[in-house]
ZAMARGU-4260 file (C-alpha; in steps of 0.2 Angstrom, whole numbers, plus 5000, padded with zeros to 4 digits):
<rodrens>
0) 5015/4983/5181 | 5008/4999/5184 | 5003/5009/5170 | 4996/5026/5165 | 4981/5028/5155
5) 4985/5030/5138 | 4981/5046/5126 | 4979/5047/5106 | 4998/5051/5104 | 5005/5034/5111
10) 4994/5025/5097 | 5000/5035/5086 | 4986/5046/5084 | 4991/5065/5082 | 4988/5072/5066
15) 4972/5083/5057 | 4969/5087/5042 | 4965/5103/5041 | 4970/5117/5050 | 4955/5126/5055
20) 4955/5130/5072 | 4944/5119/5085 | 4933/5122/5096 | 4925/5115/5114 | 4912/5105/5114
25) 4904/5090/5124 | 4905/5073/5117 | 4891/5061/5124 | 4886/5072/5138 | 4868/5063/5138
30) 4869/5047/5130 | 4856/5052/5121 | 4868/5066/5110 | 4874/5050/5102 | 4862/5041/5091
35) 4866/5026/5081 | 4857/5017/5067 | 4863/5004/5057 | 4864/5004/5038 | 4861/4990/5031
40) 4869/4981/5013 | 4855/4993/5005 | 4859/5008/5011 | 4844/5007/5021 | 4844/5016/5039
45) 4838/5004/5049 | 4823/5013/5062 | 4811/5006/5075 | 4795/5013/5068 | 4784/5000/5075
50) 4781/4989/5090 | 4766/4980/5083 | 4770/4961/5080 | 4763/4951/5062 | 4748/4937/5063
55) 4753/4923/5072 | 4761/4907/5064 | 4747/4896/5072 | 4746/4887/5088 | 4757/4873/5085
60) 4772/4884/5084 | 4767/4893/5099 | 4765/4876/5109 | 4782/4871/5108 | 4790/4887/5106
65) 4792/4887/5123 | 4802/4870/5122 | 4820/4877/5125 | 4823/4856/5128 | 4826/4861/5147
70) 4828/4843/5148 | 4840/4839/5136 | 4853/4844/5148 | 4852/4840/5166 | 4860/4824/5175
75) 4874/4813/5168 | 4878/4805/5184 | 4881/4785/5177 | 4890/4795/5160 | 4902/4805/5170
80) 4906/4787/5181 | 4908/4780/5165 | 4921/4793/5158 | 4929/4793/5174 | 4936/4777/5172
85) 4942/4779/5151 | 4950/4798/5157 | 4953/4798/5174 | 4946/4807/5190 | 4952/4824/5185
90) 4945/4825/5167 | 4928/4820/5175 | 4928/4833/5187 | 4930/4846/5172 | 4918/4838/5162
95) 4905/4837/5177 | 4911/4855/5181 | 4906/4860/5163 | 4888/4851/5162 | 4883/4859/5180
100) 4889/4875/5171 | 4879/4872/5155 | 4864/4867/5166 | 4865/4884/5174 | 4863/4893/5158
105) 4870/4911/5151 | 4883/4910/5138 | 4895/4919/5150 | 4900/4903/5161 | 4900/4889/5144
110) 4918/4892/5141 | 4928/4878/5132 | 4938/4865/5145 | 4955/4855/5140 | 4958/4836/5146
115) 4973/4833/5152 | 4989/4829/5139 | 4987/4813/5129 | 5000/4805/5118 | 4989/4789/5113
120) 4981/4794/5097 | 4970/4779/5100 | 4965/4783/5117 | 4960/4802/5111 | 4948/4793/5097
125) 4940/4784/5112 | 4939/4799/5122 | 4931/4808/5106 | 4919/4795/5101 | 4912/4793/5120
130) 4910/4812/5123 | 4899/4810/5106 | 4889/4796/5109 | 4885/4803/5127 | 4885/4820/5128
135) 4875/4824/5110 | 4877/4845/5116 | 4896/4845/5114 | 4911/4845/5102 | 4929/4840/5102
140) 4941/4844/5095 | 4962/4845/5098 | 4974/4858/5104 | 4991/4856/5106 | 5000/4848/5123
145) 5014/4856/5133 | 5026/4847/5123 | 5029/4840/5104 | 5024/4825/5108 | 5004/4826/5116
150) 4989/4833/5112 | 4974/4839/5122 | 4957/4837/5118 | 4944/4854/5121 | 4928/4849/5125
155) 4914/4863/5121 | 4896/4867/5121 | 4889/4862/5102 | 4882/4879/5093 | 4875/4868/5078
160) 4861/4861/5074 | 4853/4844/5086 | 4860/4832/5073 | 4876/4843/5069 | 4892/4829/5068
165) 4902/4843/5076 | 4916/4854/5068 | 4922/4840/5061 | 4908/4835/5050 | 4905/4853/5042
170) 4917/4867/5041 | 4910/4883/5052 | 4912/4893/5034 | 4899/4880/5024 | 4887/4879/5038
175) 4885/4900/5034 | 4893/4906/5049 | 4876/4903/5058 | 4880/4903/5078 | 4861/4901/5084
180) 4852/4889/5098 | 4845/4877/5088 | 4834/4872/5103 | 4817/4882/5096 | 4802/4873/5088
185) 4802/4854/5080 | 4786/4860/5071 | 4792/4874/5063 | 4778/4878/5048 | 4789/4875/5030
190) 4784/4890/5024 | 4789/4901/5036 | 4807/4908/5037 | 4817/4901/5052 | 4823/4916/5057
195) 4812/4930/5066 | 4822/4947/5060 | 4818/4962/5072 | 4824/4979/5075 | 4833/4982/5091
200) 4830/5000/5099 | 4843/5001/5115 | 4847/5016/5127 | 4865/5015/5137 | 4865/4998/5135
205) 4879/4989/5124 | 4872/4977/5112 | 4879/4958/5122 | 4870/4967/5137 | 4852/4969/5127
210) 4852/4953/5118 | 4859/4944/5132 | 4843/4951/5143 | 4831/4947/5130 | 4839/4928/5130
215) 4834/4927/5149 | 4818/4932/5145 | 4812/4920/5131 | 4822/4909/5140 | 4836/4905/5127
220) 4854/4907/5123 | 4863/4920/5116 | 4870/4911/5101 | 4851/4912/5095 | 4855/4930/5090
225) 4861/4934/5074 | 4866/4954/5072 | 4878/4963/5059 | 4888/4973/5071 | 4889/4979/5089
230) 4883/4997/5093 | 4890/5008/5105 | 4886/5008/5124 | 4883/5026/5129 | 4871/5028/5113
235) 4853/5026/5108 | 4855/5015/5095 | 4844/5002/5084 | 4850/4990/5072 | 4844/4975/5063
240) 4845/4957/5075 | 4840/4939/5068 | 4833/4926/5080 | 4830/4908/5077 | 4813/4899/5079
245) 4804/4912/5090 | 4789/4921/5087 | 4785/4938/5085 | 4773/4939/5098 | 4785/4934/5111
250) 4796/4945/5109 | 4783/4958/5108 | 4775/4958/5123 | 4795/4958/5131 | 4792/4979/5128
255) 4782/4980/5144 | 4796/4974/5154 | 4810/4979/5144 | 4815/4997/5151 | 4831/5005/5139
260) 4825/4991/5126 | 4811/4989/5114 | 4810/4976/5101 | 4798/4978/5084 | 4798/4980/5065
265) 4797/4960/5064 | 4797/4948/5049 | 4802/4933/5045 | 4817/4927/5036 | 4825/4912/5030
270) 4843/4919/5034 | 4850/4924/5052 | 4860/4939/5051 | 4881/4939/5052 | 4893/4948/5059
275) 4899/4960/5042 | 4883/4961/5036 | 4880/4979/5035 | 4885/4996/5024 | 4889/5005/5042
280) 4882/5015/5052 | 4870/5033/5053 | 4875/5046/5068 | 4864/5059/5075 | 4877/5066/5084
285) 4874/5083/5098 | 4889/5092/5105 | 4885/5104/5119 | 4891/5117/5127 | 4900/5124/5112
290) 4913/5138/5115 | 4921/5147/5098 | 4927/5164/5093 | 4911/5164/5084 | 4897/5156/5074
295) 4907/5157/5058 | 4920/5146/5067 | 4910/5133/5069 | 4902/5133/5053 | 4917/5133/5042
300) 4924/5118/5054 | 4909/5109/5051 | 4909/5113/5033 | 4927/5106/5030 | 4925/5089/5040
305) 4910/5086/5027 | 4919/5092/5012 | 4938/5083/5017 | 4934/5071/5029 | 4946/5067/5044
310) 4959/5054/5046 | 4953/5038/5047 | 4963/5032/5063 | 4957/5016/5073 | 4952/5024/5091
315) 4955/5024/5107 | 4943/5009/5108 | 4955/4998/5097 | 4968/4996/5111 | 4957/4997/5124
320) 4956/5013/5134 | 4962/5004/5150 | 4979/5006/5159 | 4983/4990/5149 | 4983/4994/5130
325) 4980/4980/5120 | 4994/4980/5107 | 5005/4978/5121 | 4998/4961/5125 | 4998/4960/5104
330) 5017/4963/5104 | 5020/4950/5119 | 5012/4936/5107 | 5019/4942/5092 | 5038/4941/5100
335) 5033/4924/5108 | 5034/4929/5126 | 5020/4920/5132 | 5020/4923/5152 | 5024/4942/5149
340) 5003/4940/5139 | 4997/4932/5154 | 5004/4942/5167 | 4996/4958/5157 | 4981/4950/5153
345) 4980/4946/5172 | 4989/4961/5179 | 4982/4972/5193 | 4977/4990/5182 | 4971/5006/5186
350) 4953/5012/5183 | 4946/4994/5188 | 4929/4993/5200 | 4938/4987/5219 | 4933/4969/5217
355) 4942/4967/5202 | 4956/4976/5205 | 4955/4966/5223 | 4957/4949/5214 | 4969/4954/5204
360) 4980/4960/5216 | 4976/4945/5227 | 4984/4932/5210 | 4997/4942/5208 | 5004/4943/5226
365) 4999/4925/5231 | 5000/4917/5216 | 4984/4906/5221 | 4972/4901/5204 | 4958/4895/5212
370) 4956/4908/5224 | 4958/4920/5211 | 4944/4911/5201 | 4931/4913/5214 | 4932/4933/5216
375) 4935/4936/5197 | 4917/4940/5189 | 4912/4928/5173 | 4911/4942/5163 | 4932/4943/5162
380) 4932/4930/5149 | 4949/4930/5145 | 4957/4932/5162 | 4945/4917/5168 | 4949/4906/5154
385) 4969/4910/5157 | 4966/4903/5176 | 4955/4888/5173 | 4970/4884/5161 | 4983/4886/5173
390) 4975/4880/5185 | 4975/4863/5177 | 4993/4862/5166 | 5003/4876/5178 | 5016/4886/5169
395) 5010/4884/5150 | 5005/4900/5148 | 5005/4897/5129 | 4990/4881/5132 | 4981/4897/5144
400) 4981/4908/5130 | 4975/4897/5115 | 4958/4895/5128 | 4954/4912/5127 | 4941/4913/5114
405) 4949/4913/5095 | 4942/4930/5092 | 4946/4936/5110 | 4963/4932/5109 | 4967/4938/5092
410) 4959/4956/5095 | 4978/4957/5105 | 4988/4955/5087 | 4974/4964/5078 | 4976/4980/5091
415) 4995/4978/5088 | 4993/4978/5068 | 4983/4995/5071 | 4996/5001/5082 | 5007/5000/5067
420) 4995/5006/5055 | 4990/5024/5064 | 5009/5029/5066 | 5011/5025/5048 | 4995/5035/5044
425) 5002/5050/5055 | 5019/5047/5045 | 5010/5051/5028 | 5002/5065/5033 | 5016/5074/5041
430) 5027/5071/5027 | 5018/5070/5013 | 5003/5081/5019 | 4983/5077/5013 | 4981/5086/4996
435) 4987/5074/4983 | 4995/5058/4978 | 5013/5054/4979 | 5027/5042/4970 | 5024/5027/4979
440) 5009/5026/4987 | 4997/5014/4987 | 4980/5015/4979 | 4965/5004/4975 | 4966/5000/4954
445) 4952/5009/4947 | 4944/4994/4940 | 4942/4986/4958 | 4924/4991/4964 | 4929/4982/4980
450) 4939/5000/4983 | 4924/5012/4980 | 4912/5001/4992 | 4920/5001/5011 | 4934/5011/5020
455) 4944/4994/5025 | 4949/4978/5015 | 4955/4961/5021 | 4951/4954/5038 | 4961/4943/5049
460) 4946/4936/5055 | 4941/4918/5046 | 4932/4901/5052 | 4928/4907/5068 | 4915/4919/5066
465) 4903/4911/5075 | 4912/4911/5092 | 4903/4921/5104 | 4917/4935/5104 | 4915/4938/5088
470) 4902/4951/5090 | 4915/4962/5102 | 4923/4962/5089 | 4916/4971/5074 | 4933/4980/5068
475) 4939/4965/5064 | 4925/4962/5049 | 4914/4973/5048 | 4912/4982/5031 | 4927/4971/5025
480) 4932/4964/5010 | 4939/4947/5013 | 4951/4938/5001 | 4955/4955/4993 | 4974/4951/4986
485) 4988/4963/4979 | 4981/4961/4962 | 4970/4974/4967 | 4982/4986/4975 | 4996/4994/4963
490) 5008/5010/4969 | 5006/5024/4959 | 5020/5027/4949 | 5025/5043/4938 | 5014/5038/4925
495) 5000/5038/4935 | 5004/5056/4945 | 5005/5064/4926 | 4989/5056/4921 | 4979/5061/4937
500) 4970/5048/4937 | 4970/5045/4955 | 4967/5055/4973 | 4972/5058/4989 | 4955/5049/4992
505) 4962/5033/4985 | 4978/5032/4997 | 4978/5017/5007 | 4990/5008/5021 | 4994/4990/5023
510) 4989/4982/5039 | 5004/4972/5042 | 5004/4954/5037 | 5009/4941/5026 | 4999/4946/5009
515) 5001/4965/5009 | 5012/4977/5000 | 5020/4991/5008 | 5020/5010/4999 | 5037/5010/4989
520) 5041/5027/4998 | 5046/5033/5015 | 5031/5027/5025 | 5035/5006/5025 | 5050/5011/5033
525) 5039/5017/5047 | 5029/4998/5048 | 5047/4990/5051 | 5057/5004/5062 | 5043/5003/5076
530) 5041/4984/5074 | 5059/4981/5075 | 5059/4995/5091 | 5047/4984/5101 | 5058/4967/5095
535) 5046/4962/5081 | 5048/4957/5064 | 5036/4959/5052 | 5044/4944/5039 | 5052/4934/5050
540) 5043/4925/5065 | 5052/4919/5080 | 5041/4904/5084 | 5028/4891/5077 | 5011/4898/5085
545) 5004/4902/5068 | 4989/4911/5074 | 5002/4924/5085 | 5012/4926/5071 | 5015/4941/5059
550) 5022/4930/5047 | 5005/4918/5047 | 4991/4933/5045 | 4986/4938/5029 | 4985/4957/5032
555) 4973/4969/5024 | 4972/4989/5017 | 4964/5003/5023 | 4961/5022/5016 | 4970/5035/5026
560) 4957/5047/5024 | 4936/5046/5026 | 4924/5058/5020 | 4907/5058/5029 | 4893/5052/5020
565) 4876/5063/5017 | 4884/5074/5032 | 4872/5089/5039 | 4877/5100/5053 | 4867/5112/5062
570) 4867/5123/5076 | 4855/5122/5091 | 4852/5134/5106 | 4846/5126/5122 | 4844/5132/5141
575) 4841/5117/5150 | 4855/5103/5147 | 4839/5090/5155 | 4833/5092/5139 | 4833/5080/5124
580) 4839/5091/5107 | 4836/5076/5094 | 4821/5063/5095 | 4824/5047/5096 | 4814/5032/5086
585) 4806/5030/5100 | 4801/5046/5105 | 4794/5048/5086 | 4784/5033/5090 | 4777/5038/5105
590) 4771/5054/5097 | 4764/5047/5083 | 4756/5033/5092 | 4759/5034/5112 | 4754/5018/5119
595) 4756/5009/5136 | 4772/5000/5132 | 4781/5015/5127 | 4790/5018/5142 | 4798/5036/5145
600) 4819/5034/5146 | 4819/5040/5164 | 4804/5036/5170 | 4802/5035/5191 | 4802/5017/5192
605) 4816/5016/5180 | 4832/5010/5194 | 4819/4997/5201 | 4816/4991/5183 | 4834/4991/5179
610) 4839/4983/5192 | 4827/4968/5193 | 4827/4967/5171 | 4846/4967/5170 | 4850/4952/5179
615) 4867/4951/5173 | 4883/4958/5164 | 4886/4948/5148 | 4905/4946/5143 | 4909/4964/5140
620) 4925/4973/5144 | 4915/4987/5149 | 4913/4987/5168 | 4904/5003/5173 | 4912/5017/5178
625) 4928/5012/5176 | 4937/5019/5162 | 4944/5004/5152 | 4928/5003/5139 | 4924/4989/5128
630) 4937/4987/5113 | 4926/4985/5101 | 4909/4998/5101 | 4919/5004/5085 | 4905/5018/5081
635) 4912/5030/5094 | 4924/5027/5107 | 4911/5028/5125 | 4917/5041/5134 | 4908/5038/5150
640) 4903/5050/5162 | 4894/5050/5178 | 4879/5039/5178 | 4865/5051/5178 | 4856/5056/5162
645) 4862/5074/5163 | 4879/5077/5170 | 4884/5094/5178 | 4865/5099/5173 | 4861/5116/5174
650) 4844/5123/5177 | 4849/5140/5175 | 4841/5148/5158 | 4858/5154/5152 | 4857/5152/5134
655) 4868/5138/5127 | 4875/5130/5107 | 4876/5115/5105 | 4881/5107/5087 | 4870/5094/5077
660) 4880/5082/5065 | 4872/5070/5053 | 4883/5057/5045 | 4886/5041/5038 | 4900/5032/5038
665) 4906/5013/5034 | 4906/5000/5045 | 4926/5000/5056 | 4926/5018/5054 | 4926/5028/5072
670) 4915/5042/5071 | 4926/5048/5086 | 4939/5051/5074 | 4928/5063/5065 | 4922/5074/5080
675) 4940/5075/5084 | 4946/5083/5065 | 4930/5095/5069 | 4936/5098/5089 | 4953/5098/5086
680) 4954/5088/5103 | 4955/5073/5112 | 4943/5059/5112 | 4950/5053/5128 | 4938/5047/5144
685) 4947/5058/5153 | 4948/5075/5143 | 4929/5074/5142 | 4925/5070/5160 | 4936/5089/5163
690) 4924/5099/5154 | 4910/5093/5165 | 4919/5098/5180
</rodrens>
């Protein structure tokens, strides 16, 4: 099913707020015109001012630091004979398959497996209780068979503490949400927080990619890291990151070998950090190559995104920029249609590096799982966890998706729910314009402090927040207000429009779901005319699958309309576009204190480094050069060019304006969305790769 690549309009983004004329400009033509630090609950911008590491804890944390129990998982030959005779040669050939996985090491290739159907509720205990007693690294638990009748049991790599029961024994909410290695030091000091907090300072790199490097180095997992929310990939970003049981030092002396990475500002804490935990986020954003009418243009642009803000659309990002939007695959499992997922899940696309797109050519015309699974790379999580699936119960494509990763697969009904929410966003604005409040809209009560703190409330994202795909997925909690209910929401009635009590800023829309209220005007009639156009009801659902159902989300609001925080523009004039026009942390550090470590971003040995540091691509659903970028690096949809630092370079000393913008906004707000009310043009991969030509 080939498909074109999809522009703002078909999500349903098309509408500005003001009607100023726009301007060109280059969005990201360094990585380095988009700079990125974290906000924390505080309102504290989060910045790498030092590398330098605390006194040490002593020297028996340091002797069995390096204990990563290596040998706690290694050989279950007699185990595996055993289980072969309680489940059968097939079972032990998954579970052995998984062990040898897990023995490999790198989070990417741990993914869950399922045991063949079972009916025999006693046998099932059996099989639980002998995968516990043996194999003290794993969980159970039970999905559902092929048909009424069975059960299967999903066997996965334990994220809890040594002497954790499992799922069963404590709920993933009251254990904090805390998915760290618990495989660090037995002789921790008591006085000393568990958790080593750094700040994270990355160049072109996403955030699975750094963290999941560091993890190599120290020789851990990734579910050691704790981190607030992902940053964008074509950025210099830094942000705060938690890590269990490891010492400053360590991690330190990682900045000599680290190249696009440096790790400092440590402390230690007694609590890992958690996905949400932030206010948002601070740009430094450069556009280049400006072209207006004149200065005064692009001025009084500049001045009206700070002062009215821009529509607060989900991005590009949200529905994937590939050939295979997202809420597509979210519709599919909202109307049931389960192999119509899979097939666009697995679906050759365009824009794909030729391996990939070789194997997924190669499924789709011979149909052969295995040989599929051997040319797909481990990074595609969700197309590799469909086949391993099918490959052992063909044709239930329903059991194939329920393996994806919960986060994972529910980014498919989330993208579909923002599908739904930009075209009813557009809706308001064209028909009820961006100036004031109308008769049925729907506002924030005054007295709800939730509503002055975050741009989005609700999240559809609950127990799971500790699976390892929760962190590509920051739009689903970040900055979010969980458990808000419609006590909090009330639509403005004539009372209220005579007594002015309330502004366009308060507007919100519904993300659909079961706990929401719709405006009482014009615009809910927008949520169900486009549902009902791609066969979906938003009260009704047509099957039982609770987690792919309309009907069985809770929902959650979000303002229409964001103003920047603290925004500051100013224009720059330049002559060589090789030149950094903003400092980054690190190039403040250098100059304040250059040391050895301090590697310059470019620096002559910088492709060896890379090439030899980077050792592997985490599960990310950016892949290069591609154009289908990773759903979730909410803080700017990655528009990404040509590799080198400078694209379309020119040495020539023509004199050129460039435009610095300095803003905050809160967490699951695009800052894409933003330069586009300024530019008054697409945030598209492909529009910005033109004006490089």
């Amino acid at each position: 099913m080939a498909m074109k690549t999809q522009e703002e309009p078909d999500v349903g983004i098309s509408c500005y707020i003001s009607n100023l004329p726009g301007f060109r400009g280059i969005l990201k033509q360094r990585y380095s015109d988009f700079i990125v630090n974290e906000v924390d609950t505080d309102g504290k911008v989060v910045q790498l001012s030092s590398l330098d590491s605390p006194a040490e804890l002593g020297e028996s944390v340091q002797e069995n630091e390096t204990n990563t129990s290596d040998t706690t998982i290694i050989s279950f030959v007699s185990q595996i004979e055993s289980f072969k005779s309680l489940a059968g040669d097939s079972d032990a050939l998954l579970l052995e398959e998984l062990i040898n996985r897990i023995n490999v090491g790198g989070e990417d290739s741990v993914s869950p497996i399922v045991l063949s159907p079972d009916s025999d509720k006693s046998h099932r205990t059996a099989i639980h209780n002998f995968l516990k007693e043996n194999f003290k690294f794993l969980v159970t638990d039970v999905v559902d068979g092929p048909d009424a009748s069975s059960k299967c049991i999903r066997v996965r790599l334990n994220s809890g503490e040594p002497n954790n029961k499992g799922k069963n024994s404590k709920k993933r909410k009251e254990r904090g949400d805390k998915p760290f290695d618990s495989r660090g030091s037995e002789n921790w000091p008591e006085n000393v927080g568990k958790f080593l907090r750094f700040h994270l300072y990355k160049e072109n790199k996403d955030t699975q990619e750094a963290l999941g490097l560091i993890g190599d180095m120290l020789g851990i997992q990734s579910r050691s890291f704790g981190f607030a929310g992902t940053k964008d990939k074509r950025a210099v970003s830094t942000q705060r990151v938690t890590v269990y049981k490891q010492q400053a030092s360590r991690l330190a002396s990682l900045n000599e070998r680290l190249f696009g990475i440096k790790v400092g500002d440590f402390c230690y804490v007694k609590e890992g950090l958690c996905l949400g935990q932030l206010f948002g986020n601070r740009f430094t954003i450069t556009l280049r190559g400006i072209v207006a009418d004149s200065e005064d243009t692009i001025k009084a642009s500049a001045a009206a995104l700070g002062r009215h803000g821009f529509i607060n659309y989900f991005g590009l990002q949200r529905f994937g920029s590939g050939s295979v939007p997202t809420h597509l695959i979210g519709g599919a499992l909202l109307r049931g249609e389960w192999k119509l997922a899979v097939d666009l899940i697995l679906d050759p696309r365009d824009g794909e590096r030729s391996a990939i797109a070789k194997a997924r050519k190669y499924y789709k015309d011979s149909n052969d799982v295995a040989g599929t699974l051997k040319q797909l790379p481990r990074y595609l999580v969700a197309e590799r966890a469909v086949l391993q699936s099918l490959k052992k119960s063909p044709g239930n494509y329903l059991l194939a998706l329920k393996i994806i990763p919960r986060t994972l697969r529910m980014m498919y009904v989330h993208s579909y729910q923002s599908y739904l929410w930009n075209h009813a966003a557009s809706t308001r604005v064209q028909k009820y314009g961006t100036e004031q409040v109308v008769l049925g809209d729907l506002v924030y009560c005054k007295e709800n402090p939730a509503g002055k703190v975050t741009g989005l409330v609700g999240s559809e994202c609950d127990d799971d927040c500790g699976d390892r795909y929760d962190s590509h997925n920051e739009d689903e909690i970040s900055g979010d207000i969980h458990e808000e209910r419609s006590s909090y929401i009330k639509v403005v009635n004539t009372e209220d429009l005579n007594s002015g009590c309330y502004t366009i800023d308060d507007v919100i829309l519904p993300m659909p779901g079961s706990r929401v209220i719709y405006p009482t005007n014009d615009i809910a009639k927008v949520y169900h005319d486009l549902a009902n156009k791609d066969g979906i009801s938003l009260t009704e659902s047509v099957h039982n699958v609770k987690e792919f159902s309309i009907t069985s989300v809770t929902g959650s609001y979000r303002r229409v309309f964001q103003k920047p925080i603290n925004f500051e523009s100013e224009l720059l004039t330049y002559t060589d576009s090789n030149k950094p026009l903003v400092e980054t942390d690190l190039d403040k550090i250098g100059k304040s204190n250059p040391i050895n470590n301090v590697k310059p971003v470019g620096a002559p040995n910088a492709k060896k480094e890379e090439a030899s540091d980077c050792v592997r691509q985490l599960e990310s659903f950016d892949d290069g050069a591609k154009l289908e970028t990773d759903y979730n690096e909410i803080e700017g949809e990655e528009v990404i060019l040509p590799h080198d630092e400078s694209v379309g370079g020119s040495s020539s000393q023509d004199s050129h304006i460039a435009l610095k913008l300095s803003f905050t906004l809160p967490a699951s707000c695009y800052a894409t969305m933003a330069i586009r009310e300024l530019l008054k043009t697409s945030t598209s991969v492909a529009y910005h790769k033109t004006l490089n030509q």
